[in-house]
Backbone of each chain as ProteinMPNN parsed JSONL, in Angstrom:
{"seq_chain_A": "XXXXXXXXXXXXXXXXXXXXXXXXXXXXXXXXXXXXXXXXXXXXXXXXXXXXXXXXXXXXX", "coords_chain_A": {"N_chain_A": [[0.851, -1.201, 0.0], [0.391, 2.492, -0.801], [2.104, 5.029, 0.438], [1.012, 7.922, 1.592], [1.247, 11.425, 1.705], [-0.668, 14.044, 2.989], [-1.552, 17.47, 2.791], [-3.125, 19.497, 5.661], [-5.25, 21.262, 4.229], [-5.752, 19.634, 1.607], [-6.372, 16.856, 2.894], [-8.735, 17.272, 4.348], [-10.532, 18.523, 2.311], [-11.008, 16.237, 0.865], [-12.32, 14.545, 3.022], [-14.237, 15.92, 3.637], [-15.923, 15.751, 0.783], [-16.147, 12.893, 0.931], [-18.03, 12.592, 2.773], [-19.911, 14.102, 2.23], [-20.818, 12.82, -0.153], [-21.985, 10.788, 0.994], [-23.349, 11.763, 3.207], [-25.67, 13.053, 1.392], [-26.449, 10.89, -0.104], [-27.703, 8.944, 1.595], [-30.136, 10.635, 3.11], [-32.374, 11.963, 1.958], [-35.121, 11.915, -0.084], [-35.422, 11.881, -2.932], [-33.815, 12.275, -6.065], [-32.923, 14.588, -6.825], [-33.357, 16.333, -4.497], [-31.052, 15.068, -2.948], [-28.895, 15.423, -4.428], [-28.926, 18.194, -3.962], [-29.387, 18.921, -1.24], [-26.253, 17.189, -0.405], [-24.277, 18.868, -1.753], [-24.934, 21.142, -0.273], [-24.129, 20.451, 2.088], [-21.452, 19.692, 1.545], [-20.713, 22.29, 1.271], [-21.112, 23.441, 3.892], [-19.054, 22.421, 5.116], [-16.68, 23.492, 4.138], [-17.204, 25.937, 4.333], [-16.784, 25.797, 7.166], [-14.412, 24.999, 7.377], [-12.396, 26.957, 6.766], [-13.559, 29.143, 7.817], [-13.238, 28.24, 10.245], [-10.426, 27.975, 10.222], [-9.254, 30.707, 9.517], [-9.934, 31.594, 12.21], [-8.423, 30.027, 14.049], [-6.05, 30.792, 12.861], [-5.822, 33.705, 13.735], [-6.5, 33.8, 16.356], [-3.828, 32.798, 17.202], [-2.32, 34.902, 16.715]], "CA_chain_A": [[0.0, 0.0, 0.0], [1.495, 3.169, -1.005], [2.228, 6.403, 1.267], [0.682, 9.417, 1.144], [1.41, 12.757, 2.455], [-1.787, 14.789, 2.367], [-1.611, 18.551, 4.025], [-4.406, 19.658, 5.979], [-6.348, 21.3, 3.343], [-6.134, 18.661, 0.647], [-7.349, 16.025, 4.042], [-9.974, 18.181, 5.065], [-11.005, 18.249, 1.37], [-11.172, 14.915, 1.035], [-12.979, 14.114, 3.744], [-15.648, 16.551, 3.249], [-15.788, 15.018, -0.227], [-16.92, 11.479, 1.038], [-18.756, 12.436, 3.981], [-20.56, 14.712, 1.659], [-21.434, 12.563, -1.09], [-22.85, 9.84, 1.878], [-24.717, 12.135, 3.742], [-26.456, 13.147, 0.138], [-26.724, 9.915, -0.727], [-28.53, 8.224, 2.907], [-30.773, 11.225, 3.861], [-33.44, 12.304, 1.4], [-36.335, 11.028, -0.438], [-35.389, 11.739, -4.088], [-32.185, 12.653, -6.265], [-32.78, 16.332, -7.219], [-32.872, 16.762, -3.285], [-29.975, 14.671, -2.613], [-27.867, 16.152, -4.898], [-28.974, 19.586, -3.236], [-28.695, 18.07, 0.056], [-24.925, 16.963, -0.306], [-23.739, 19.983, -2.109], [-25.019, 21.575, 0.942], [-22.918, 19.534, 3.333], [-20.084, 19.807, 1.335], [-20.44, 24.113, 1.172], [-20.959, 24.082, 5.028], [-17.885, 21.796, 5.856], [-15.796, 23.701, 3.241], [-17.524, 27.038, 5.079], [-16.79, 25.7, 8.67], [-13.012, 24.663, 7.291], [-12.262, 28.347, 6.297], [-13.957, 29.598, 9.003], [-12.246, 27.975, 11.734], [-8.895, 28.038, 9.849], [-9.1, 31.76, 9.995], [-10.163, 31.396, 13.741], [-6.898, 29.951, 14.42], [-4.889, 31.947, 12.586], [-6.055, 35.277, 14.203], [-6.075, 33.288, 17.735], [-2.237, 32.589, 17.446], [-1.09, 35.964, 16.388]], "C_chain_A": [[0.884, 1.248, 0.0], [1.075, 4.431, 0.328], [1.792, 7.308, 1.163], [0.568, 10.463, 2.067], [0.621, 13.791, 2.283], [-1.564, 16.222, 3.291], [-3.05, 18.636, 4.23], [-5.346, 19.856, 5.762], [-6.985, 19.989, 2.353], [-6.835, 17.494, 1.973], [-8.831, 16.492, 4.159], [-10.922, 18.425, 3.989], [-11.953, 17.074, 0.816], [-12.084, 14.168, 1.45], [-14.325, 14.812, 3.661], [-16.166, 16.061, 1.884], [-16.683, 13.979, 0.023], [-17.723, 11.93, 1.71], [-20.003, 12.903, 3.038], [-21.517, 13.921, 0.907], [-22.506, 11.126, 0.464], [-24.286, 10.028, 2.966], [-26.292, 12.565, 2.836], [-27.332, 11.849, 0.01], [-27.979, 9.297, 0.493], [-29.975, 9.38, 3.309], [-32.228, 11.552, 3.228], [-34.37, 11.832, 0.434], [-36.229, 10.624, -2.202], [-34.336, 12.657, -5.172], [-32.266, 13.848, -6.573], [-32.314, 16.333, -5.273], [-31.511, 15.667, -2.808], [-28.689, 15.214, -2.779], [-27.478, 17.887, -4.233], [-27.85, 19.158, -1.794], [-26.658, 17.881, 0.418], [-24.009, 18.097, -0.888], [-23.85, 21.148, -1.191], [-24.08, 21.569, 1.885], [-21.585, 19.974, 2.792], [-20.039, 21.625, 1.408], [-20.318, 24.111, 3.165], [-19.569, 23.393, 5.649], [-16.417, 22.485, 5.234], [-16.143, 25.783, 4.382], [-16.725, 27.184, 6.517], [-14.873, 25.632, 8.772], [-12.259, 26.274, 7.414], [-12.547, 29.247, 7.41], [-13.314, 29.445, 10.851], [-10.308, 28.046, 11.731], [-8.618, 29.535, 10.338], [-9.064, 32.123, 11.209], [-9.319, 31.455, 14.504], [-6.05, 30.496, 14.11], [-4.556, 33.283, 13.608], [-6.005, 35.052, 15.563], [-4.552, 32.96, 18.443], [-1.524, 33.81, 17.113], [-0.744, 36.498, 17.444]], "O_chain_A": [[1.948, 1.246, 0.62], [0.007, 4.582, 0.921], [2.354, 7.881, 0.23], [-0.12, 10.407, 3.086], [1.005, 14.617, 1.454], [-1.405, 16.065, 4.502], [-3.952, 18.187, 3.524], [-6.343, 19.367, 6.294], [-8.123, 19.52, 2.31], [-8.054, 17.374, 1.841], [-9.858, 15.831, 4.001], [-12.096, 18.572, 4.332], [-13.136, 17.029, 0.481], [-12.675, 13.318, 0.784], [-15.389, 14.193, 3.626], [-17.38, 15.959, 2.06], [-17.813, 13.969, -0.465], [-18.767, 11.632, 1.129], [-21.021, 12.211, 3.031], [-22.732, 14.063, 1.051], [-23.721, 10.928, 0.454], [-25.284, 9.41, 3.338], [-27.456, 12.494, 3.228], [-28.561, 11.776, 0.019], [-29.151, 9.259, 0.117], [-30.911, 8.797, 3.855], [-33.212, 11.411, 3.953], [-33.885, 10.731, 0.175], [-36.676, 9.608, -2.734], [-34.187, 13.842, -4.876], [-31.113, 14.281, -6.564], [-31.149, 16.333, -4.875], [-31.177, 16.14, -1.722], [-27.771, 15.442, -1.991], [-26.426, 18.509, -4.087], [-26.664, 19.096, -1.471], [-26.033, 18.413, 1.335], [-22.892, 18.174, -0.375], [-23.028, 22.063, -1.244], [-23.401, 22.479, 2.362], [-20.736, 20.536, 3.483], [-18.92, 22.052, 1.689], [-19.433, 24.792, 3.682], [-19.076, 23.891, 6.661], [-15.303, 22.174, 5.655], [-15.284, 26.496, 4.9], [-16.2, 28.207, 6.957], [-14.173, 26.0, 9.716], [-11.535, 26.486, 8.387], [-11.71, 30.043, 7.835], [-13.114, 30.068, 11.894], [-9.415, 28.115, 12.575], [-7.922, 29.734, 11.334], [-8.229, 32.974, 11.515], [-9.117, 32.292, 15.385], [-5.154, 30.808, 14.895], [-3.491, 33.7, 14.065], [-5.501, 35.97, 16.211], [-4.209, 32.89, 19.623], [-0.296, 33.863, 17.183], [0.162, 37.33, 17.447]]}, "seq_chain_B": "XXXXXXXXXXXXXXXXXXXXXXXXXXXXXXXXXXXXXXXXXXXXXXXXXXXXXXXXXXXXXXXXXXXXXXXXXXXXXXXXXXXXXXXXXXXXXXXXXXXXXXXXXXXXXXXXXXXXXXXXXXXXXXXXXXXXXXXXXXXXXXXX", "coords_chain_B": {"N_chain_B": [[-62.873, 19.09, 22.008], [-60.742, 19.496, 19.074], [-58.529, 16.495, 18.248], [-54.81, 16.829, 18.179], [-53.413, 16.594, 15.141], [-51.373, 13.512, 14.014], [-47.887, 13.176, 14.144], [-45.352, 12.401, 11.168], [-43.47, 11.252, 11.89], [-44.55, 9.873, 14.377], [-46.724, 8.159, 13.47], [-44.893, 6.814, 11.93], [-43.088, 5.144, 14.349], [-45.177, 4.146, 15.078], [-45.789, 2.252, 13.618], [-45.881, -1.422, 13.199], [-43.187, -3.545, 13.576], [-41.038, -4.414, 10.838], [-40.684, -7.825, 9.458], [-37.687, -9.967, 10.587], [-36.611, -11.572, 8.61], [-36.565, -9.583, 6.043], [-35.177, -7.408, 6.98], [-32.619, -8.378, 7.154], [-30.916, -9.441, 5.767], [-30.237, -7.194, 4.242], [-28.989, -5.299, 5.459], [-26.99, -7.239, 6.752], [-25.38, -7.595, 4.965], [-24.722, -4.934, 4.075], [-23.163, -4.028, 6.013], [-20.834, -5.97, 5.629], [-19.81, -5.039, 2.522], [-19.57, -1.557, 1.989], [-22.184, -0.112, 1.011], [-23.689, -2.471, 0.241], [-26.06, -3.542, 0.728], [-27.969, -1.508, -0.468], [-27.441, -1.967, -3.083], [-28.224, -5.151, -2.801], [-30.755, -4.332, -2.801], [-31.18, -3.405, -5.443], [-30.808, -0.45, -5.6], [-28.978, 0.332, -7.249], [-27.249, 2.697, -8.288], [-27.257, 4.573, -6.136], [-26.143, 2.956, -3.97], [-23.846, 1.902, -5.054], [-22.309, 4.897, -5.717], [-22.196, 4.839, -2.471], [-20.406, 2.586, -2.045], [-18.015, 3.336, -3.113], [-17.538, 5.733, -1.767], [-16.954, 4.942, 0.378], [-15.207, 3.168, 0.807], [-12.977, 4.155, -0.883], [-13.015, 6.296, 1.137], [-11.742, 4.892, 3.178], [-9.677, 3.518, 1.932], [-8.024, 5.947, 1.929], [-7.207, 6.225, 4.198], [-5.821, 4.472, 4.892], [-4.025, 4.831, 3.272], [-2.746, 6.641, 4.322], [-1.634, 6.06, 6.434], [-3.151, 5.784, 8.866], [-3.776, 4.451, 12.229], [-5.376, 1.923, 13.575], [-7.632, 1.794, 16.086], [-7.779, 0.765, 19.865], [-9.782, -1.581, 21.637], [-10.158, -0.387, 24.844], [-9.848, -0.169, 28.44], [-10.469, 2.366, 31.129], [-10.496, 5.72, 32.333], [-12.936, 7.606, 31.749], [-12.655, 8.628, 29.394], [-10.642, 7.384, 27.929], [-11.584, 4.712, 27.846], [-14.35, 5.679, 26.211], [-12.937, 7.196, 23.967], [-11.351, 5.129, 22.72], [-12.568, 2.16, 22.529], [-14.98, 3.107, 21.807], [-14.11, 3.952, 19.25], [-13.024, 1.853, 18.446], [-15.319, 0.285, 17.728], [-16.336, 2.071, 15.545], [-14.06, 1.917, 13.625], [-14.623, -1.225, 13.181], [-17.178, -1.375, 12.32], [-16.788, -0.709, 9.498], [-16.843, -3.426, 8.059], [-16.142, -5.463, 5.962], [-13.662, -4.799, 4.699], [-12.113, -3.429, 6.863], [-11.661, -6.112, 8.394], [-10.188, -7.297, 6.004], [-8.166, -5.664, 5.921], [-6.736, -6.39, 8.447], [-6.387, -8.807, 8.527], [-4.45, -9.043, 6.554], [-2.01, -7.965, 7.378], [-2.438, -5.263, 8.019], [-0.978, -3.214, 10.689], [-0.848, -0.504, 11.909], [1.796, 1.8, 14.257], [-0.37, 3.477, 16.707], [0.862, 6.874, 15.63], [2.772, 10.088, 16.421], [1.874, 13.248, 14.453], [0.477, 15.054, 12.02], [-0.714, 13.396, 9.436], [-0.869, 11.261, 10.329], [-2.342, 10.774, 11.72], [-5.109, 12.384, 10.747], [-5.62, 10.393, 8.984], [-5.99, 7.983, 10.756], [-8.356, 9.24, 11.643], [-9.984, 9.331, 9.312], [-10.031, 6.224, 8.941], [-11.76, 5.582, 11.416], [-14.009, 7.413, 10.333], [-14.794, 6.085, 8.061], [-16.358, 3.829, 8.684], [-18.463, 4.767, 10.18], [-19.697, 6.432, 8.68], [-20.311, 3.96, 6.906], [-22.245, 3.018, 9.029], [-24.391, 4.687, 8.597], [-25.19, 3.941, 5.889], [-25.989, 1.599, 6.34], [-28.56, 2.083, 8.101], [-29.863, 3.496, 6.452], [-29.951, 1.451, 4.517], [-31.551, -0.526, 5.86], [-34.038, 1.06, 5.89], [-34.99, 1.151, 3.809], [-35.687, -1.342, 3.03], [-37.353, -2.119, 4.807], [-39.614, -0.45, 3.616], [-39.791, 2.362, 4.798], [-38.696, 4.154, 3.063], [-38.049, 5.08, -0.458]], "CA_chain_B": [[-61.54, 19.866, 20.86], [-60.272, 18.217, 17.896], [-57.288, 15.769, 19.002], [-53.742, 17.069, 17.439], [-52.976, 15.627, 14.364], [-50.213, 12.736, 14.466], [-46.677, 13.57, 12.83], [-45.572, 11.59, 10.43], [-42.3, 10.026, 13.186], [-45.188, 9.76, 15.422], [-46.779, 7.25, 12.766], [-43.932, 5.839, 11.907], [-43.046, 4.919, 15.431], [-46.503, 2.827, 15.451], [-45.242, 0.928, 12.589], [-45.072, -2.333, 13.418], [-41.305, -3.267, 13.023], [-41.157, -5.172, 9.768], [-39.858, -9.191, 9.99], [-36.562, -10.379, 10.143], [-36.017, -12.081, 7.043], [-36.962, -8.477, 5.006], [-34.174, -6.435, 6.659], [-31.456, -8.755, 7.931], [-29.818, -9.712, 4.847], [-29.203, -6.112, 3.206], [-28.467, -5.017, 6.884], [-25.645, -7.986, 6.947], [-24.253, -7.115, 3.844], [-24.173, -3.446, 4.3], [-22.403, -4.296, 7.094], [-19.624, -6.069, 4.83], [-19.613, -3.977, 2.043], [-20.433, -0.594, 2.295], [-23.311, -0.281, -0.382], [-24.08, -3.824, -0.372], [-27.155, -3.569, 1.073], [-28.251, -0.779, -1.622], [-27.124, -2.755, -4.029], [-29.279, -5.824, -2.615], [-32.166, -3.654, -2.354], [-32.037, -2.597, -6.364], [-30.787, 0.668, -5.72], [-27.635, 0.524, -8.142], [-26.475, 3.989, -8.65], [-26.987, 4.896, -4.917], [-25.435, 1.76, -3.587], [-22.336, 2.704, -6.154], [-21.866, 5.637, -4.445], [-21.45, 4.488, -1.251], [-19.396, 1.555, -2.274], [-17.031, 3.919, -4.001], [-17.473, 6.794, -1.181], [-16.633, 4.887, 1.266], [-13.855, 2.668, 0.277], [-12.155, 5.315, -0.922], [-12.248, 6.829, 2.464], [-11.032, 3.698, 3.997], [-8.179, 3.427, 1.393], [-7.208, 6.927, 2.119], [-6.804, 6.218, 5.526], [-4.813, 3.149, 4.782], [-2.064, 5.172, 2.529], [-1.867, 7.671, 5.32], [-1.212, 5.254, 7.666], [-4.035, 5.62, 10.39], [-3.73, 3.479, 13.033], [-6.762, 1.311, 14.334], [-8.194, 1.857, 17.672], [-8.061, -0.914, 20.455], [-10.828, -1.408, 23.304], [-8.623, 0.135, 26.225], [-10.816, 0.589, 29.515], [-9.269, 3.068, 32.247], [-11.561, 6.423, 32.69], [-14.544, 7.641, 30.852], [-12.547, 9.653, 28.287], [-10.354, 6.69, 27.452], [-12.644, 4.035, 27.405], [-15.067, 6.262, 25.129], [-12.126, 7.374, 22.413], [-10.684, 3.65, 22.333], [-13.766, 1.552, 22.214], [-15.954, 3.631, 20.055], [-13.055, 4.486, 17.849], [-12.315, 0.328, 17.612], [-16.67, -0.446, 17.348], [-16.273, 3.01, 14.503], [-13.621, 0.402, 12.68], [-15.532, -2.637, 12.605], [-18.367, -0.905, 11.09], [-16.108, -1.149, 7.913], [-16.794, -4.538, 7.718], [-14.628, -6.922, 5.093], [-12.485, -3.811, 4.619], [-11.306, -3.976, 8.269], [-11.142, -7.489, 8.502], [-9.438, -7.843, 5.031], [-6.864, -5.036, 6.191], [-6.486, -6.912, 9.636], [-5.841, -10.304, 7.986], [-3.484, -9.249, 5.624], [-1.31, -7.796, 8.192], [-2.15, -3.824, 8.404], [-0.85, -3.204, 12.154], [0.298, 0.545, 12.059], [1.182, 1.869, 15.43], [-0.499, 5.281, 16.74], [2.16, 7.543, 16.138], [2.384, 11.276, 16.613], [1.578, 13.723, 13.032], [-0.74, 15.133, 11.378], [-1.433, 13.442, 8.166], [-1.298, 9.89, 10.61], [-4.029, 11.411, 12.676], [-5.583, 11.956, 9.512], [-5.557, 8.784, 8.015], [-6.906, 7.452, 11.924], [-9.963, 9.399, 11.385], [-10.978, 8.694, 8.236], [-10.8, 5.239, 9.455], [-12.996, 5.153, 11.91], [-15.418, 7.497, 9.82], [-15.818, 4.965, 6.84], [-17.13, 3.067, 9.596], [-19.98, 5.378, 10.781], [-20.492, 6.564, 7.307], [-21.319, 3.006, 7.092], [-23.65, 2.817, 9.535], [-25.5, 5.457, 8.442], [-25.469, 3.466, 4.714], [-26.685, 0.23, 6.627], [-29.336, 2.857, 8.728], [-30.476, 3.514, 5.014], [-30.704, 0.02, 3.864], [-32.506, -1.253, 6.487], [-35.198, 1.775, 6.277], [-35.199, 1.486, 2.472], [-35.772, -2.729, 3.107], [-38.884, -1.665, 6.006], [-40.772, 0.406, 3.038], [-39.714, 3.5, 4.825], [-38.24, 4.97, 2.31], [-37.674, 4.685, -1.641]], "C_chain_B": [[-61.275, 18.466, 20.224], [-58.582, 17.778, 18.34], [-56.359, 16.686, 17.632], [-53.588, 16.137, 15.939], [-51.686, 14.898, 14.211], [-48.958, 13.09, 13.409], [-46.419, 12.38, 12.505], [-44.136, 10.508, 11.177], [-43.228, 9.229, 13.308], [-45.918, 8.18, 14.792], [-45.816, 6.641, 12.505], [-43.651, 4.91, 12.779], [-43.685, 3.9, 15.761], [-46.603, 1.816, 14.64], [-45.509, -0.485, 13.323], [-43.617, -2.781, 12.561], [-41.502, -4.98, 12.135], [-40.437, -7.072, 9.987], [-38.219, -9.142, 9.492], [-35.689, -10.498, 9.157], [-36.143, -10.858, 6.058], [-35.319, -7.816, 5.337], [-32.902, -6.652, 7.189], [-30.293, -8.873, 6.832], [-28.853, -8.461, 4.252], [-28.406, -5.169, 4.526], [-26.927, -5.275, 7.404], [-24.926, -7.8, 5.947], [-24.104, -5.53, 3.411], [-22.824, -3.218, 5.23], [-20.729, -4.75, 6.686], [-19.36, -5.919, 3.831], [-20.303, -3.293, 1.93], [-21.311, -0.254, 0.539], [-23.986, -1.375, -0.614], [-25.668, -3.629, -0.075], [-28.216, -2.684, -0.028], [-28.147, -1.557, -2.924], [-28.086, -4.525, -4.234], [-30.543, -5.683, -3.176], [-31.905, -3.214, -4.427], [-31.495, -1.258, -6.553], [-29.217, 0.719, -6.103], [-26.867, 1.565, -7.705], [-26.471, 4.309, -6.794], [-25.877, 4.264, -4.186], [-23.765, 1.603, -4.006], [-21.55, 3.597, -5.244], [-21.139, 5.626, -3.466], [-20.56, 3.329, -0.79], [-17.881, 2.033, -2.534], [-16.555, 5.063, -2.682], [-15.975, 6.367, 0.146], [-15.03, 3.675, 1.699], [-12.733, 3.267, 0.127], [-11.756, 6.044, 0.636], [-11.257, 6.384, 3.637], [-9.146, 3.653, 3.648], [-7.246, 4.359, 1.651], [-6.243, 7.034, 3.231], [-5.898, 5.61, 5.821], [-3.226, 3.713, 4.183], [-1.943, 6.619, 3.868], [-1.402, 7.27, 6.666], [-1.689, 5.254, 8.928], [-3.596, 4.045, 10.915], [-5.292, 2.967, 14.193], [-6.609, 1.654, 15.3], [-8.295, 0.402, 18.183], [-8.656, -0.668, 21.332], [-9.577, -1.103, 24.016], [-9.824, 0.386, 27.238], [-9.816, 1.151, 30.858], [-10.577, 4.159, 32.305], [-12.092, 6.417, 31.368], [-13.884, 7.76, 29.343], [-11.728, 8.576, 27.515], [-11.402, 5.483, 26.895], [-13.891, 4.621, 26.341], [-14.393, 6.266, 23.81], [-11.989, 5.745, 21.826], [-11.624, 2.395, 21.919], [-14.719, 1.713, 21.601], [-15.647, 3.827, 19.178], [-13.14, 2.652, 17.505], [-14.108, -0.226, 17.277], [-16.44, 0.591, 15.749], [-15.382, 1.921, 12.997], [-14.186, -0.697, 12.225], [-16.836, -2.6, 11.931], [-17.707, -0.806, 9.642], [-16.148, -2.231, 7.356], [-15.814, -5.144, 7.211], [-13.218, -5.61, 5.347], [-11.023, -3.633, 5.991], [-11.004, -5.579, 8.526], [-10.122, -8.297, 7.572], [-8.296, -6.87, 5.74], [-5.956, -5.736, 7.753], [-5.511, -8.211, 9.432], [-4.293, -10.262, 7.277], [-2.177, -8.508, 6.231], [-1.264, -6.179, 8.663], [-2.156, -3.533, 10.419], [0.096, -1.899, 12.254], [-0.402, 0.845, 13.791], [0.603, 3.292, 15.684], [0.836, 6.083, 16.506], [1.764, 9.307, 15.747], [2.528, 12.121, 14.8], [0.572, 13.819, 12.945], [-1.48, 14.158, 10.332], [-1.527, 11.697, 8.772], [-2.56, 10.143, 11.136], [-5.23, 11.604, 12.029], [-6.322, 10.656, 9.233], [-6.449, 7.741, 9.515], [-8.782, 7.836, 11.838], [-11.164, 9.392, 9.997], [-10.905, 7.524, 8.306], [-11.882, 5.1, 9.922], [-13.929, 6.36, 11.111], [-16.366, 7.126, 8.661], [-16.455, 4.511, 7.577], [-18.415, 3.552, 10.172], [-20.441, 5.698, 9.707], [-21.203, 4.979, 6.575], [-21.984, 2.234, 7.228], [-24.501, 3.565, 9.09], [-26.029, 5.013, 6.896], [-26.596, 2.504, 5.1], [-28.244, 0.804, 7.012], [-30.53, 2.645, 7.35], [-31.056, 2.347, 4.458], [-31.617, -0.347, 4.142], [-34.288, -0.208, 6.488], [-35.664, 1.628, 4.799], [-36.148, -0.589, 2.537], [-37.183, -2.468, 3.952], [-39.863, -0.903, 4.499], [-40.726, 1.713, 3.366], [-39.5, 4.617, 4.069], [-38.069, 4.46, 0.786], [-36.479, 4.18, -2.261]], "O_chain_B": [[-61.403, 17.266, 20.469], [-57.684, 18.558, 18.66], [-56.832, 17.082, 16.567], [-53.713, 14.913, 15.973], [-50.716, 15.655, 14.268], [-49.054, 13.235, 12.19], [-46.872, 11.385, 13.071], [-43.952, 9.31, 10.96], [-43.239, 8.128, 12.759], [-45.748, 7.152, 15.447], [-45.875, 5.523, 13.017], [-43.824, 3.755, 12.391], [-43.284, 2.95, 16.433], [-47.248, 0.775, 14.769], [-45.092, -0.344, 14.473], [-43.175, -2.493, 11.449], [-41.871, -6.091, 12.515], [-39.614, -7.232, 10.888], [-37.685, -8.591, 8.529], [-34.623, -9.969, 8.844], [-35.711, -11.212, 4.961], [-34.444, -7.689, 4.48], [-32.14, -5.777, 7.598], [-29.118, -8.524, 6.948], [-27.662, -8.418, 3.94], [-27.383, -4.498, 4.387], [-26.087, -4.567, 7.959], [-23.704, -7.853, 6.083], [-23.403, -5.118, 2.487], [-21.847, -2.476, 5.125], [-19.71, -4.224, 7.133], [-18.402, -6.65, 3.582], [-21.494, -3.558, 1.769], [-20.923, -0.231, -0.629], [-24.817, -1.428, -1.52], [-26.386, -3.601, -1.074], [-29.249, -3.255, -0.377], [-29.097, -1.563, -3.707], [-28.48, -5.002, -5.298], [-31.238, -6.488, -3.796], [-32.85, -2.483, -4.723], [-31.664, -0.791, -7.679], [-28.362, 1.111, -5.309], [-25.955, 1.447, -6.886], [-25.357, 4.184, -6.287], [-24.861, 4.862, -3.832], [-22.802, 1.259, -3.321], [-20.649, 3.377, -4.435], [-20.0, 6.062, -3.297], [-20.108, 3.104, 0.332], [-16.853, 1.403, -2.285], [-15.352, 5.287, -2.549], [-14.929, 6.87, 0.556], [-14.22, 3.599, 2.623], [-11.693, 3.072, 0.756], [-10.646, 6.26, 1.122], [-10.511, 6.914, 4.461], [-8.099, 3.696, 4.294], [-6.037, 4.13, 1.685], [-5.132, 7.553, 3.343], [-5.134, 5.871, 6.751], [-2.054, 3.391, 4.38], [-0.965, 7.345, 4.046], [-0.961, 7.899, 7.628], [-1.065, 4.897, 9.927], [-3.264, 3.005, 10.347], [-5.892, 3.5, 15.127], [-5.466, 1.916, 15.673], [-8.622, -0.638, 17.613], [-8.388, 0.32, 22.017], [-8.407, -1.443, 23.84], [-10.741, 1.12, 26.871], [-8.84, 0.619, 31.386], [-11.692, 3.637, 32.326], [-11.922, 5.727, 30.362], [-14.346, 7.212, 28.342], [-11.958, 8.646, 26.308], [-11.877, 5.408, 25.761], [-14.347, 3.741, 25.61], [-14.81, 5.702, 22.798], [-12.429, 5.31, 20.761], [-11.304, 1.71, 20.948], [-15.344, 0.884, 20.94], [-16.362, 3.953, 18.183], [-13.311, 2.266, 16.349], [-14.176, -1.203, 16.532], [-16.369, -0.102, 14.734], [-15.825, 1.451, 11.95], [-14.233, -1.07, 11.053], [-17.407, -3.441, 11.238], [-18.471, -0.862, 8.678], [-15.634, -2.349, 6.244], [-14.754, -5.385, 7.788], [-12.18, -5.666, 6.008], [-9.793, -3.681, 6.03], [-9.891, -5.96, 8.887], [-9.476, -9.31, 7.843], [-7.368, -7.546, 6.182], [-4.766, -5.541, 7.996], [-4.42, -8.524, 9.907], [-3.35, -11.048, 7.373], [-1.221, -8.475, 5.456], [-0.403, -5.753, 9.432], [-3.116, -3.652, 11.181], [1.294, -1.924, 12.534], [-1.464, 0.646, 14.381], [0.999, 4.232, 14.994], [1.81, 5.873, 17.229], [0.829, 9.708, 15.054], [3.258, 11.564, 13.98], [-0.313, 13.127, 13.449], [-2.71, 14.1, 10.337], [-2.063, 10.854, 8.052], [-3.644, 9.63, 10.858], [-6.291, 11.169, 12.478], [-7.472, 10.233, 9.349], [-7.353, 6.941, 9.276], [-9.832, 7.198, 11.912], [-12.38, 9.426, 9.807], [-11.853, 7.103, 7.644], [-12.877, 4.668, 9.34], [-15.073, 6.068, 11.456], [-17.52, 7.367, 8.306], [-17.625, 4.711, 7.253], [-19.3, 2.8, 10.581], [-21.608, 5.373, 9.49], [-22.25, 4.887, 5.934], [-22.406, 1.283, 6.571], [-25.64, 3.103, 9.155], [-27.084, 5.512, 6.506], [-27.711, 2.437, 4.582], [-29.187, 0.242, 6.456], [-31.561, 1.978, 7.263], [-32.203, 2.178, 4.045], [-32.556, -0.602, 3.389], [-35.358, -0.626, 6.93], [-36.81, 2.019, 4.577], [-37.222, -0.766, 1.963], [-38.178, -2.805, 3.31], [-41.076, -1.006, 4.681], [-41.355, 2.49, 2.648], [-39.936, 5.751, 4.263], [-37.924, 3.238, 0.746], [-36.479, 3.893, -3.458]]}, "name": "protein", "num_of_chains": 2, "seq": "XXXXXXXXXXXXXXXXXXXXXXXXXXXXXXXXXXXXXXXXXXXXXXXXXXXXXXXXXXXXXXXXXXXXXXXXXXXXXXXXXXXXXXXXXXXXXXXXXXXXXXXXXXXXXXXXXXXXXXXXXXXXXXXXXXXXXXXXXXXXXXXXXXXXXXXXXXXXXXXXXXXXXXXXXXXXXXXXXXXXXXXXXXXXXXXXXXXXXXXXXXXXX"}
């Protein structure tokens, strides 16, 4: 299995990525709203990433 | 007065809970691969998805070298991380058991991108449960 060196963004990407397309996929009744649905998820985890990144930044100066 | 009208949980709730034999199988094979149960059930392209979603998240975890969780009991905060993190794993089904077998034994070690690779372990594993969650409600009639 090979190695991989991911930084925090590309991880954090990633992961919002799958989580995204699963919570889409498990939660709603029919694929227009799913697709909403998970494009959702993925804007608020991509929101919350950005959001808290900055957080920390401005908390350590 | 006119009684409340019942929500649609509230009905649900009064379901009777469907037999065995309907939602054990796509249940047990959700369980060892993620989608299977979708895939049981008919529901191709969904089932895809989360075959693909969640694999992938597994594999990721695997080239970044997470390290499984082991039951550990000592206080709350241990026993919680270590035992829900190693039940969070075994919700991966074959994936964990094939990576187990074939000798993946990394140890915790300190880093980011291992720490990483630890938690997208254990969250193929809840991602899916919440696939299997699906199956089994899609297998009941609950859902389409």
């Amino acid at each position: 299995m090979p190695k991989m060196n991911l930084d925090h963004f590309e991880a954090a990407m990633l992961f919002a990525l799958f989580t995204s397309v699963v919570m889409g996929v498990v939660t709603k009744q029919n694929d227009r709203d799913r697709l909403q649905y998970g494009i959702y998820v993925f804007c608020c985890f991509i929101v919350a990433l950005f959001g808290i990144g900055w957080l920390m930044f401005l908390g350590h100066r | 007065m006119a009684k409340p009208k019942d929500t649609e949980a509230e009905k649900e709730a009064r379901l009777p809970p469907p037999p065995i034999g309907v939602w054990a199988p796509p249940l047990l094979l959700g369980w060892l691969v993620p989608g299977g149960g979708h895939l049981l059930l008919r529901r191709t392209g969904r089932g895809l998805l989360l075959l693909v979603s969640i694999t992938l998240m597994f594999l990721f975890g695997l080239m970044m070298r997470g390290a499984f969780f082991q039951p550990q009991t000592g206080d709350l905060l241990t026993t919680l991380i270590n035992t829900g993190g190693f039940v969070g794993d075994l919700c991966s089904g074959l994936l964990y058991m094939l990576s187990v077998a074939f000798g993946y034994n990394q140890p915790d070690m300190a880093g980011a991108v291992h720490d990483y690779g630890s938690k997208f372990l254990v969250t193929a594993g809840l991602l899916n449960v919440l696939a299997m969650v699906d199956a089994y409600e899609i297998a009941a009639g609950r859902k389409n």
